[in-house]
C-alpha positions in Angstrom: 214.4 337.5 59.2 213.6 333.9 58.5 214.0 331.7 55.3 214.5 328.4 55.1 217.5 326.4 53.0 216.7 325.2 49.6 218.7 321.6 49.2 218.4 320.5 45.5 220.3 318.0 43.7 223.2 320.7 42.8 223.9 321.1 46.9 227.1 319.5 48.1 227.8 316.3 48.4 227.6 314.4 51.8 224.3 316.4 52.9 221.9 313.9 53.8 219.0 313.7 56.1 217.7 310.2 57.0 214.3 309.0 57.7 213.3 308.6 61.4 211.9 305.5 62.6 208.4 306.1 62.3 208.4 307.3 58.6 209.9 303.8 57.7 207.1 302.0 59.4 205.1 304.0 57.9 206.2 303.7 54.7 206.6 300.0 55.1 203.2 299.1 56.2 201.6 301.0 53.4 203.7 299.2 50.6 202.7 295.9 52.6 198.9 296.2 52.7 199.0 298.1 49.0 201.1 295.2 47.5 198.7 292.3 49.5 195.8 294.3 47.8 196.7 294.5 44.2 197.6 290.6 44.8 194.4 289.8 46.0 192.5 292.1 43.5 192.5 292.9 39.4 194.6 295.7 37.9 197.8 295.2 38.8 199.3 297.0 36.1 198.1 300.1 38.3 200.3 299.2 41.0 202.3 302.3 42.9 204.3 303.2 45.9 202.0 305.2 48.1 204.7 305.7 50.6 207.7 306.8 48.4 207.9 310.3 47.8 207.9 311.4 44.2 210.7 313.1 42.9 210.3 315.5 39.4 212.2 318.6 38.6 210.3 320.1 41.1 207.0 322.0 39.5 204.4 319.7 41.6 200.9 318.7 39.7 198.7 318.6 42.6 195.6 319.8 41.9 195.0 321.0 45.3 198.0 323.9 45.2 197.4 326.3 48.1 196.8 329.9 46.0 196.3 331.7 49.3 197.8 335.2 49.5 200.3 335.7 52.0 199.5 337.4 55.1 201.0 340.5 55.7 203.8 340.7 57.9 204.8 342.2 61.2 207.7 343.9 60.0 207.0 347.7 59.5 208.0 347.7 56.0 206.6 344.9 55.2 208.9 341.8 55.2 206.7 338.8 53.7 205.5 336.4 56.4 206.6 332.8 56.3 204.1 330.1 55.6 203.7 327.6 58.1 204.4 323.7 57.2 202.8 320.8 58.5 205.7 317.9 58.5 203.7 315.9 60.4 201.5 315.1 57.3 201.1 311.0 56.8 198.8 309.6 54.6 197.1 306.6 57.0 195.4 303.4 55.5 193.1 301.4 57.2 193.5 297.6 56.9 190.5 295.4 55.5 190.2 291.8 56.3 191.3 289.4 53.5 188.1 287.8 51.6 189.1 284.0 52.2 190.6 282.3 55.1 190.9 279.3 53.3 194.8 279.2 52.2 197.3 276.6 52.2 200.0 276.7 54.2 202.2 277.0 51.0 200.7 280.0 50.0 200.6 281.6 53.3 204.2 281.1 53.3 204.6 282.8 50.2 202.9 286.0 50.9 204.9 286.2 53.8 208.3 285.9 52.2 206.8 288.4 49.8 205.5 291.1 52.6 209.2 291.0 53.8 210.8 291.0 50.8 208.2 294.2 50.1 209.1 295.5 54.1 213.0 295.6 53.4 212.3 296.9 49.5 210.8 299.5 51.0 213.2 300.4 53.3 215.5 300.9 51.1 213.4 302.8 48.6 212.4 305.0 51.3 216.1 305.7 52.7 217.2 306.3 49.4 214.1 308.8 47.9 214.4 310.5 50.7 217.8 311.5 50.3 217.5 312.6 47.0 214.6 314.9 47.5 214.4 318.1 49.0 214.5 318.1 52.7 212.0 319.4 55.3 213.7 323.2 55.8 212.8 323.9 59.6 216.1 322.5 60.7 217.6 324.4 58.0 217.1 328.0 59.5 218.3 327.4 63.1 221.6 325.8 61.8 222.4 328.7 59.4 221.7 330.8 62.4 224.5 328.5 64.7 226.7 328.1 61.9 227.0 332.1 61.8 227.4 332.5 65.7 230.4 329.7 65.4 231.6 331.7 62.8 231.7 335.3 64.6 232.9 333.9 67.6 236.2 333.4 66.2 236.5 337.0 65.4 238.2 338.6 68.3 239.9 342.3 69.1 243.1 341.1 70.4 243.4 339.0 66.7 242.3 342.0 64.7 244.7 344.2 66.7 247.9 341.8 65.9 246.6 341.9 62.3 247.2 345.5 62.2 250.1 346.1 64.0 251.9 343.4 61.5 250.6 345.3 58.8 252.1 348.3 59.6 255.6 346.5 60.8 256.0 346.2 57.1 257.7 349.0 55.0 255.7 350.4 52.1 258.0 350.8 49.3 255.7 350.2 46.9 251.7 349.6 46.4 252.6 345.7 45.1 254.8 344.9 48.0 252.0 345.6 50.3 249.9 344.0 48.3 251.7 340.7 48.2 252.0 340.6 52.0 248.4 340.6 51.7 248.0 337.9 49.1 250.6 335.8 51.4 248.3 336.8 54.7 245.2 335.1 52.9 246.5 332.4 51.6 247.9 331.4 54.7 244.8 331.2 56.2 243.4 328.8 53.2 241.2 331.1 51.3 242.1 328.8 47.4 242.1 330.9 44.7 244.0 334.8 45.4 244.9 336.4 42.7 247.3 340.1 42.4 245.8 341.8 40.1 247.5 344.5 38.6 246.9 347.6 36.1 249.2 350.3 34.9 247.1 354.0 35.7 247.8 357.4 35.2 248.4 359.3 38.6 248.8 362.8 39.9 251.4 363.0 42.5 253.3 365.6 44.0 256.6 367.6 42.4 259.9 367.9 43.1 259.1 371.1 45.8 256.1 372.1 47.6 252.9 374.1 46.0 252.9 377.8 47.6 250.8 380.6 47.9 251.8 384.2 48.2 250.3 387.3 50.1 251.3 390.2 47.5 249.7 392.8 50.0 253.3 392.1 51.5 255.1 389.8 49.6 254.9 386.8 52.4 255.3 383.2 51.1 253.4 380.3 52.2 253.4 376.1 52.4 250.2 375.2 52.2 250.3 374.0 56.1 250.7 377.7 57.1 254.9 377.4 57.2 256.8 381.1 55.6 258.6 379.8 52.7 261.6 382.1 53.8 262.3 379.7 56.9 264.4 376.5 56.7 262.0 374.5 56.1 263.0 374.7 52.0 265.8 372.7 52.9 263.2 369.5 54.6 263.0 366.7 53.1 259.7 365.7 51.2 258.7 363.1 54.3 259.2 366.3 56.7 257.2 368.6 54.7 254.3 366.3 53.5 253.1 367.8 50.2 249.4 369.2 50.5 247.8 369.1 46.8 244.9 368.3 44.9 245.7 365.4 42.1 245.0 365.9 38.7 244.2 370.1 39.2 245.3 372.4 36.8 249.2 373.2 36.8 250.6 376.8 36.9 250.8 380.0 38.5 247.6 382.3 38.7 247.6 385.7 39.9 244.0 387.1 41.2 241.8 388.6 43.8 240.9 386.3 46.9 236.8 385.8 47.1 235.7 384.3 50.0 232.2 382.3 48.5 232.2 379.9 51.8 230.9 376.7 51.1 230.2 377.4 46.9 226.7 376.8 47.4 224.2 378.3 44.6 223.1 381.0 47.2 226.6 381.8 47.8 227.5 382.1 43.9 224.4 384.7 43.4 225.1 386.8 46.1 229.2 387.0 45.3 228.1 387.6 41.8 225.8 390.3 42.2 228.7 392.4 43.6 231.6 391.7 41.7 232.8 390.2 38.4 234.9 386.7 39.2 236.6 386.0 36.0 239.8 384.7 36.7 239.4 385.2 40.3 240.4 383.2 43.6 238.0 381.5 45.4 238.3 380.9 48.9 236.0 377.8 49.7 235.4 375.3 52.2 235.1 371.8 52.3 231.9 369.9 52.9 227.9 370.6 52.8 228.0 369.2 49.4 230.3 367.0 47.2 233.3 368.9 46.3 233.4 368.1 42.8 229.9 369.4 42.4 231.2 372.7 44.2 234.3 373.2 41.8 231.8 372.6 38.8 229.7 376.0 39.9 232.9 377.6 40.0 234.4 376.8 37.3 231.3 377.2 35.4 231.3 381.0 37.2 234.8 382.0 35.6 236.9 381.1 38.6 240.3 380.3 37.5 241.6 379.0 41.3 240.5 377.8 44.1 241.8 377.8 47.8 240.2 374.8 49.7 240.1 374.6 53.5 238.0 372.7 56.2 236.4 375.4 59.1 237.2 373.9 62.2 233.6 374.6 63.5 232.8 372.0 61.3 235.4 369.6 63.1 234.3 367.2 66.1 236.1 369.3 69.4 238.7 366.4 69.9 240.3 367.2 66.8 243.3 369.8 66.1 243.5 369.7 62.0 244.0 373.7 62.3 247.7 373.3 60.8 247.6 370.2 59.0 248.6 369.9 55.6 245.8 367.6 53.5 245.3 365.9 50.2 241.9 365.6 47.4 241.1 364.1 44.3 239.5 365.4 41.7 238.9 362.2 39.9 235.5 361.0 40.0 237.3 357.3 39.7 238.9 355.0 37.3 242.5 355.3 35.4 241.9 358.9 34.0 243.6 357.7 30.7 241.2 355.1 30.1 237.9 356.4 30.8 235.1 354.3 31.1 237.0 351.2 30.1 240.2 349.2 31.9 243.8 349.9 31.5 244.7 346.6 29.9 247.4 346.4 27.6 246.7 347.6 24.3 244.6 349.9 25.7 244.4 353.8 23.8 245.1 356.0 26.6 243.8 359.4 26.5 245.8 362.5 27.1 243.8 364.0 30.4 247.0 365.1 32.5 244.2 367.7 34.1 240.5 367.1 35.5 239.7 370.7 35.6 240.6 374.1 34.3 240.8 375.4 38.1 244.5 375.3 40.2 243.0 373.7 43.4 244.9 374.1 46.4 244.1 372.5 49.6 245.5 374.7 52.9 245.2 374.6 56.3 242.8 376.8 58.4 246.0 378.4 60.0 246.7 379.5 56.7 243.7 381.2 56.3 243.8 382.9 59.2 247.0 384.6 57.8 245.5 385.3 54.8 242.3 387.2 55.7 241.4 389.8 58.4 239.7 388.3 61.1 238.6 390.9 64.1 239.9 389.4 67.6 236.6 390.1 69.0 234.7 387.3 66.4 233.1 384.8 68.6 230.1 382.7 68.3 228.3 381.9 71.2 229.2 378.6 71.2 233.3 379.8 71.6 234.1 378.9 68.0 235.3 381.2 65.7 233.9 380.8 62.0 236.5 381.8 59.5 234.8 384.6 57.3 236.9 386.9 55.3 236.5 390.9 56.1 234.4 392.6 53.9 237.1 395.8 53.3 240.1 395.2 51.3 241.3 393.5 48.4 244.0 390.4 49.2 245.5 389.6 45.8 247.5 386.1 46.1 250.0 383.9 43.6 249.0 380.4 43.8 251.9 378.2 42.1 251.3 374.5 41.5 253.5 372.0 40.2 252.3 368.1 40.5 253.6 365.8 37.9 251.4 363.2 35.7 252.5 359.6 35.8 252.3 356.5 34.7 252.2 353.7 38.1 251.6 350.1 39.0 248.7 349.7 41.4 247.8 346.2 42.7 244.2 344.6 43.4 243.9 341.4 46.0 241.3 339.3 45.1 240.3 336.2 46.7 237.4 333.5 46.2 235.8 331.4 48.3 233.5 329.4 45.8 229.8 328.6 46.8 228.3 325.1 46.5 224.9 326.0 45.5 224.9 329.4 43.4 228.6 329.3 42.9 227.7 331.8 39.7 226.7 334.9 42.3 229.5 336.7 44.2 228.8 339.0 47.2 231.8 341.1 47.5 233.3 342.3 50.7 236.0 345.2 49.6 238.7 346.9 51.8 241.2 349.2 50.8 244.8 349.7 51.1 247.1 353.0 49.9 251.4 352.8 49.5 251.8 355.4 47.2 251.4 358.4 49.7 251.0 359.0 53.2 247.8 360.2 53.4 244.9 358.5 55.0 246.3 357.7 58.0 245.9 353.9 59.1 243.0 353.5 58.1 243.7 351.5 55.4 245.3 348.9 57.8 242.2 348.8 60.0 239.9 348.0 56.9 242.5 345.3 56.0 243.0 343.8 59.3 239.2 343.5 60.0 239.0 341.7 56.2 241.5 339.6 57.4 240.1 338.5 60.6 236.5 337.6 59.0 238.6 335.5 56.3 240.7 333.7 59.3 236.9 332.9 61.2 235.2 331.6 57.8 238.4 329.6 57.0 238.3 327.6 60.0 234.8 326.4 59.4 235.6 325.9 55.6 238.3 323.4 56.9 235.5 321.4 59.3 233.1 320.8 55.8 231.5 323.8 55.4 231.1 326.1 52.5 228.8 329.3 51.6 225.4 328.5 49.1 227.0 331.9 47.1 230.7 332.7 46.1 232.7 335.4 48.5 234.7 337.3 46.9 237.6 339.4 49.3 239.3 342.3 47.5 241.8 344.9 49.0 242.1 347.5 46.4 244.9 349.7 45.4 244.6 353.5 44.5 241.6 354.3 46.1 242.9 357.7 47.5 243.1 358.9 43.8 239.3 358.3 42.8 238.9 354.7 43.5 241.0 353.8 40.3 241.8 349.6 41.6 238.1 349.2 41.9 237.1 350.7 38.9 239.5 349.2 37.0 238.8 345.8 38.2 235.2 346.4 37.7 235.9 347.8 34.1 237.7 344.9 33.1 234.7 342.5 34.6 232.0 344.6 33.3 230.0 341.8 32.0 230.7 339.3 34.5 229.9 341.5 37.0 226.6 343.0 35.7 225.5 339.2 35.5 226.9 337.8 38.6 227.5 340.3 41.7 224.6 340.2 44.1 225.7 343.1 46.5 229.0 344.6 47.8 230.0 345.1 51.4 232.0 348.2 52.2 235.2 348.4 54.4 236.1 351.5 53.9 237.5 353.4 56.8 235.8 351.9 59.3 237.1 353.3 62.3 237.1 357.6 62.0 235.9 358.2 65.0 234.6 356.1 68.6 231.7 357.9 69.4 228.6 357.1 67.0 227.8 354.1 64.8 226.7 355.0 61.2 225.1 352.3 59.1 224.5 353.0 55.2 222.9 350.8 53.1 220.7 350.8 49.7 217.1 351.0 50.5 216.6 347.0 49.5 219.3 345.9 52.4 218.6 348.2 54.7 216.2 346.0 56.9 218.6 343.5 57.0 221.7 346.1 58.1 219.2 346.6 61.2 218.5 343.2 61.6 222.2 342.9 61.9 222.6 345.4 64.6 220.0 343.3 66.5 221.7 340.0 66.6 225.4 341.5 67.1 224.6 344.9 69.5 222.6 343.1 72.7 224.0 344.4 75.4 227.1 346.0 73.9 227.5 349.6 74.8 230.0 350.0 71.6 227.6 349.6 69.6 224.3 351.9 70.3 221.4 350.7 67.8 221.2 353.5 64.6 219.3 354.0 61.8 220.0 352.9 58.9 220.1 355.4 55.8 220.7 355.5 51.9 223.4 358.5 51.8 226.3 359.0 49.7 229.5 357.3 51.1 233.0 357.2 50.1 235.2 354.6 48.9 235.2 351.5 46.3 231.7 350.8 46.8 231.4 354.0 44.3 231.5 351.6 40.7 229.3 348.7 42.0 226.6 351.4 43.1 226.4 354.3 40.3 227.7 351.7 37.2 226.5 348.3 38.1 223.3 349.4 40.4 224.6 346.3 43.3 222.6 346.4 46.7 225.2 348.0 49.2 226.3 348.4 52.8 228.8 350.0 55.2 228.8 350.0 59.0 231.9 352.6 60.5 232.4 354.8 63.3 232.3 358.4 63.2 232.4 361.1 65.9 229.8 362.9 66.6 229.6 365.9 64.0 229.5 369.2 65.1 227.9 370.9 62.5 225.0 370.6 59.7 227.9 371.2 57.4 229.8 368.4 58.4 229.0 366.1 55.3 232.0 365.3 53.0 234.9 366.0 55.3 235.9 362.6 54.3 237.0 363.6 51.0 239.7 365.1 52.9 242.8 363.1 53.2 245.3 363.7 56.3 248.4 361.9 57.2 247.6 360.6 60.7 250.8 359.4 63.3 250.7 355.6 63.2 249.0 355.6 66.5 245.8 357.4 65.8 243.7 354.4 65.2 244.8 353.0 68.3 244.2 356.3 70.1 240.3 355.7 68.6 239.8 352.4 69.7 242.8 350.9 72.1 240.9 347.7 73.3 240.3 347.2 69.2 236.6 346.2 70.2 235.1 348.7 68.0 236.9 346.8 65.2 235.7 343.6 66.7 232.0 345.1 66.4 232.4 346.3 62.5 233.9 342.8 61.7 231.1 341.0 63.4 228.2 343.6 61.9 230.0 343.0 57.8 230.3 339.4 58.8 226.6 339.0 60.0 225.0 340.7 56.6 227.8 338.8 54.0 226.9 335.4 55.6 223.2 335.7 55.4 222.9 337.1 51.4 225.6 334.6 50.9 223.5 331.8 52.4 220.0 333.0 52.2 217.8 330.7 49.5 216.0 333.7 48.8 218.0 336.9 48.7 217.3 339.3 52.0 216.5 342.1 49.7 213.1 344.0 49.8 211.2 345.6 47.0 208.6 347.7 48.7 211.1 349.2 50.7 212.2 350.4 47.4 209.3 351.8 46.6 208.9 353.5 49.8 212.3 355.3 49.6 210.7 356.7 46.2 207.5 357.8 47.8 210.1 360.0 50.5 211.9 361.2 48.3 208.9 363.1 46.2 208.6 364.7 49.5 209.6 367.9 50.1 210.4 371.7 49.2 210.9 371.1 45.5 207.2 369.9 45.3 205.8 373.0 46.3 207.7 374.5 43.4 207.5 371.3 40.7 204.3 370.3 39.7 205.0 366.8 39.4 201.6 365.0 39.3 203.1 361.9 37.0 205.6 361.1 38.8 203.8 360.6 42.4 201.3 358.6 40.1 204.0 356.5 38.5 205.5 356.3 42.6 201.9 354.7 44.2 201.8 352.7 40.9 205.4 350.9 42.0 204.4 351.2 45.3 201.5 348.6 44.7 203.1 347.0 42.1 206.3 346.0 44.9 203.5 345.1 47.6 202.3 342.6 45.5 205.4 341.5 44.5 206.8 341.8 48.0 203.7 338.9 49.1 203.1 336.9 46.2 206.3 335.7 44.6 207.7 335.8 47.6 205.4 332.4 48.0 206.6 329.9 45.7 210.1 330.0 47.1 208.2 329.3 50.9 205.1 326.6 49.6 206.4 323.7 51.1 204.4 322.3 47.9 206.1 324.6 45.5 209.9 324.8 46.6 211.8 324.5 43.5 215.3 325.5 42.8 214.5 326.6 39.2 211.3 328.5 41.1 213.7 329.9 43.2 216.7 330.9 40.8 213.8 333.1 39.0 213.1 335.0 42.0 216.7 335.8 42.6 217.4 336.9 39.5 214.3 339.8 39.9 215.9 340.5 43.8 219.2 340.7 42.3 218.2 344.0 39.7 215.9 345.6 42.1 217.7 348.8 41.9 219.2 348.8 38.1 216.6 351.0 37.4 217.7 353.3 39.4 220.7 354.3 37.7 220.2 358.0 35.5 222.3 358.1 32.4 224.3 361.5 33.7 224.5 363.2 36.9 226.3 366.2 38.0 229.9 365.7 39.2 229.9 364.4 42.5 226.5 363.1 42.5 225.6 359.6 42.3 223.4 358.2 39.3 222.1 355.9 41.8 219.3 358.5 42.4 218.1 356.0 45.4 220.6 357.6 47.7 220.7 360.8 49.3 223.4 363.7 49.5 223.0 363.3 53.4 220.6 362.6 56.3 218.8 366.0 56.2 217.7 366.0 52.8 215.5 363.2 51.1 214.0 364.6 48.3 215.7 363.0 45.5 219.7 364.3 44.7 219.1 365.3 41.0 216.1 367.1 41.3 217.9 369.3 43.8 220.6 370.0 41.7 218.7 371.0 38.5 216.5 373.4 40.9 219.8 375.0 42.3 221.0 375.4 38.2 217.7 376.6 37.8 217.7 379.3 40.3 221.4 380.1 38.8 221.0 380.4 35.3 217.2 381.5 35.3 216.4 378.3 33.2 213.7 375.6 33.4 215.6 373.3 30.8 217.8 371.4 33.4 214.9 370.9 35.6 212.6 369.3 33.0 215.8 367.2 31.5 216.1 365.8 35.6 212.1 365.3 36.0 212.4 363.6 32.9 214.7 360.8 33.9 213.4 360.5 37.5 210.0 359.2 35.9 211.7 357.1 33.6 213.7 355.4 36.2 210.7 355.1 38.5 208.4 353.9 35.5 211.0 351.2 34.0 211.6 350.1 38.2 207.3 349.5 38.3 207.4 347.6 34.9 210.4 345.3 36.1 208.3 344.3 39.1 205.1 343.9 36.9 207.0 341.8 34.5 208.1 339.5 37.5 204.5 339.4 39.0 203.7 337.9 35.1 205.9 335.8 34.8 205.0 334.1 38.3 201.6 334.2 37.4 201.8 332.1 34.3 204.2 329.8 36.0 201.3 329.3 38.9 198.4 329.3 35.8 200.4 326.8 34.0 200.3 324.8 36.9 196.7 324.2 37.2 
């Protein structure tokens, strides 16, 4: 990907190219011979510097503009093509003889003095011009391109790894001491303005003694981890006996019949439902296949009144044992529960929501289950795992008891700036995380923040030697994320207006070493060209990091508000293991308390870490520093054209909305070429030109964003529940209630705001094409 540097008047100060030796001769012969003319010739009040270059605001009135359309690129998806310049353009004179050879010597004498008084004004005015207008961009390209390899460079494992370790040296008492060590950790390295950032939420945590669950087949007592209740282990202290709960469930204690439904899928809910009544009942349900939110909705919506929530451990990668390990959920789609939809500032009316959900959810280990249903010895699948599958004969009737307590906590944000010189207004944000008020999530949260902190240390050293980014960074480690993203929201809530205006895209950090065996890039459809582009530069060579596709799915973490509220271009690289099993997706929602040395266990030689750093720092630097942003419309338009793909069309008849898809498809192909232009006429580069453009890149995908979506779902309806579905997430979802409840209401309500997003995307791009073509007719 190529652009070249815009340098206006507004870039920082101390930037200036000079004129080579040959342009001043140049320029100095032609003001000689033009200044000897108009002496020797009438009409000197028409006198002009042919050589100087003219400097305006920057719209150019040359009659001979170059309206050419672009050619198309060779990028697959179309990438525009760059126009070629010519900087050896020079206007050349040829010098007449003078019409008298009859002078005195005075007068010779005094057109000399005058040629060199002209030769050296000239000079001067040339030098001086020159540096005030806009310089030729070839160099430009090449040393953004060196500027980001001395940048990388000075990211390094063994750096990263000492980050971490020092992290974790320090005791977590609370989320705003490990939150100051961070500020002081940034600060050190030079990064100017970091700020703490703090908000008073409304959090679930765990009681004064552990949840249970009771067999009353045979009155046996269960932890959640698989423990007997009638063992010492009532006597453990609450770090011994990590609590396993889901925050903000239901409290209580229910009494009901056990119904294994699987994985909660529609199919699943019909078939259980034709065979028994499950009002008030116990469901038995596994993690993953879908958002777990969306699951508990169905069954809530059913008449369940509990829910038992494991993970299968054929859905597990091989190299992990989680068969007797305790683990946490949220049930908070995100933000301060109290404050819905706007921050927890002071004065703020706090609503009374001490529960998200009618259902008592109880996470519990698969060895646990095991205990709690019959399973034949003689169950094996050929591939040697056993799937957990409750026996059809008998009734298991179980107490679940939960007790979690509602409070009222401190959680921290870290937010750091380092302010651009050129667009200082736009902010690409790179987020981590980090977590103090439990113990769940392992270290994960220290890798994210270590890797941060490495790409801050790299950046600040070049910061110190002069340079600066054309667009603000913003760093933020956020606080509560392992209760539903609640410092990000928060934060985001409190900024909403800024933020809508200002943000350009947001780089993820979450967890980004889970596993050492597969990359996984995500990114929205506009940045996911330059995510590959990024694996490119950074993965020659490098067996750590194999080259993967790059998909719009449904990811985890802070990046939820900035993509479902404020529609922002996003992008995570991590490493997963390998997944075992189509029903894989959303295991992640699953929180377990890893041993401190897990991560290191992952990755020992931290170069994995070094890779992710390098990836995040590769894409921030170039939409930080890009004159036009890296972002693509058309593959916009052709993540819309997939996504009308598939099973639902055989059943839909949706004739508008493929009609209203090719419309935006031509409409962002023509967009994609021609405004693309201005920004890259060597004869048309203007920062107000260019400031247009990036404000239509910016709110490419703000159209994107439903009004409501099931819980669990995005309203970004660009991105996909996983890699084996594309069709679009909502249309799924009303055909699934539409199968349950025998309705076509939900399906028309769904088709209904597909088109609308997909028409109102097609008339943003039109409106952009206008208002570039009146600028251009205006022009001539």
């Amino acid at each position: 990907m190529s652009y070249h540097k815009v340098n206006a008047d507004q870039r920082a100060q101390g930037h200036s190219p000079y004129l080579d030796n040959d342009e001043l001769q140049a320029t100095a012969l032609e003001l000689e011979w033009d200044m000897e003319k108009e002496l020797e010739e009438p009409g000197f009040d028409h006198f002009r510097l042919d050589g100087a270059v003219q400097h305006h605001t920057g719209n150019s009135q040359s009659p001979d503009l170059d309206l050419d359309p672009i050619q198309p690129s060779s990028s697959p998806k179309g990438r525009f093509q760059r126009l070629q310049e010519d900087p050896d353009y020079i206007s050349h004179y040829t010098r007449q003889s003078p019409k008298s050879n009859r002078c005195s010597f005075f007068r010779i004498l005094k057109v000399c003095c005058t040629a060199l008084i002209l030769f050296i004004f000239g000079i001067v005015i040339g030098y001086y011009g020159h540096k005030k207008c806009p310089s030729t961009p070839t160099s430009q390209e090449p040393n953004n391109l060196h500027i980001y390899h001395e940048i990388l460079k000075e990211i390094k494992a063994e750096n990263i790894q000492q980050i971490y370790r020092d992290l974790l040296q320090f005791p977590r008492e609370d989320d705003i001491d490990i939150a100051m060590k961070i500020l002081v950790q940034w600060s050190s390295q030079g990064l100017e303005d970091v700020q703490l950032v703090n908000y008073s939420v409304l959090l679930d945590l765990p009681g004064s003694s552990s949840n249970t669950v009771t067999l009353k087949n045979n009155g046996e007592c269960f932890y959640p981890s698989g423990q007997q209740c009638n063992r010492e282990t009532k006597t453990l202290h609450s770090k011994e006996l990590l609590p396993s709960y889901a925050a903000y469930s239901a409290k209580g204690t229910l009494e009901g019949e056990l119904v294994d439904v699987q994985y909660g899928t529609v199919e699943d809910l019909i078939r259980i439902q034709s065979i028994t009544n499950v009002t008030k009942k116990i469901a038995l349900l596994k993690l993953g296949q879908s958002p777990l939110l969306y699951k508990l909705s169905l069954l809530e919506d059913a008449g369940f009144g509990g829910v038992l929530l494991y993970i299968d451990p054929c859905d597990l990668p091989k190299t992990t044992d989680l068969a007797d390990k305790a683990f946490m959920v949220s049930l908070n789609s995100g933000g301060d529960p109290s404050t819905p939809g706007y921050a927890s500032i002071d004065g703020s009316y706090r609503q009374n929501r001490l529960n998200l959900t009618t259902l008592l959810v109880q996470p519990i280990s698969a060895a646990l289950v095991k205990k709690l249903i019959s399973l034949p010895e003689d169950t094996v699948q050929k591939d040697g795992c056993i799937r957990l599958q409750m026996s059809p004969t008998g009734k298991k009737i179980i107490s679940l008891n939960i007790q979690s307590v509602t409070t009222y906590k401190t959680i921290s944000n870290v937010i750091g700036y380092l302010k651009g010189t050129v667009f200082p207004d736009r902010y690409i944000i790179i987020g981590s995380h980090h977590n103090s008020l439990n113990n769940y999530g392992g270290q994960a949260w220290a890798s994210s923040t270590a890797i941060i902190t490495a790409f801050i240390q790299a950046l600040m050293l070049k910061v110190k030697r002069g340079w600066r980014p054309d667009r603000t960074i913003v760093f933020c480690s956020w606080g509560g994320t392992s209760f539903g993203n609640i410092g990000s929201y928060e934060w985001a809530e409190d900024l909403k207006r800024v933020l809508q205006r200002n943000v350009v895209a947001y780089v993820s950090l979450h967890n980004p070493v889970r596993g050492n065996s597969t990359l996984h890039p995500v990114a929205s459809p506009s940045l996911q060209q330059l995510a590959a582009e990024s694996q490119s530069i950074n993965c020659i060579e490098k067996t750590e990091c194999p080259r993967s596709n790059v998909s719009s799915v449904q990811i985890q973490g802070d990046a939820d508000y900035f993509i479902n509220h404020l529609g922002v271009p996003a992008t995570q690289f991590s490493y997963e293991d390998i997944r075992t099993s189509v029903n894989s997706n959303f295991l992640s929602e699953a929180l377990f308390s890893v041993h401190t040395r897990k991560t290191e266990e992952l990755d020992p030689s931290f170069r994995l870490h070094e890779t992710i750093a390098k990836l995040t720092g590769q894409v921030t630097l170039q939409i930080a520093n890009a004159p036009v942003l890296p972002f693509n419309a058309l593959d916009i338009a052709l993540e819309v054209q997939n996504s009308l793909k598939g099973n639902f069309c055989d059943e839909v008849n949706i004739p508008q909305l493929l009609a209203v898809a090719s419309r935006l498809r031509d409409t962002a192909e023509l967009f994609q070429s021609d405004e693309m232009r201005p920004a890259n006429d060597p004869k048309e580069r203007a920062p107000i030109r260019v400031r247009m453009l990036n404000d239509v890149l910016q709110s490419l995908e703000k159209s994107f964003l439903v009004h409501r979506a099931p819980p669990g779902l995005y309203r970004n309806i660009l991105y996909r529940l996983d890699e084996r579905t594309s069709q679009f997430s909502v249309l799924l979802e009303a055909l699934e209630h539409c199968k349950l409840h025998q309705s076509n209401e939900t399906i028309q309500a769904a088709l209904s705001e597909v088109l609308n997003s997909i028409n109102s995307a097609q008339v943003y791009f039109k409106a952009g094409l206008d208002v570039f073509e009146t600028t251009l007719a205006g022009k001539k």
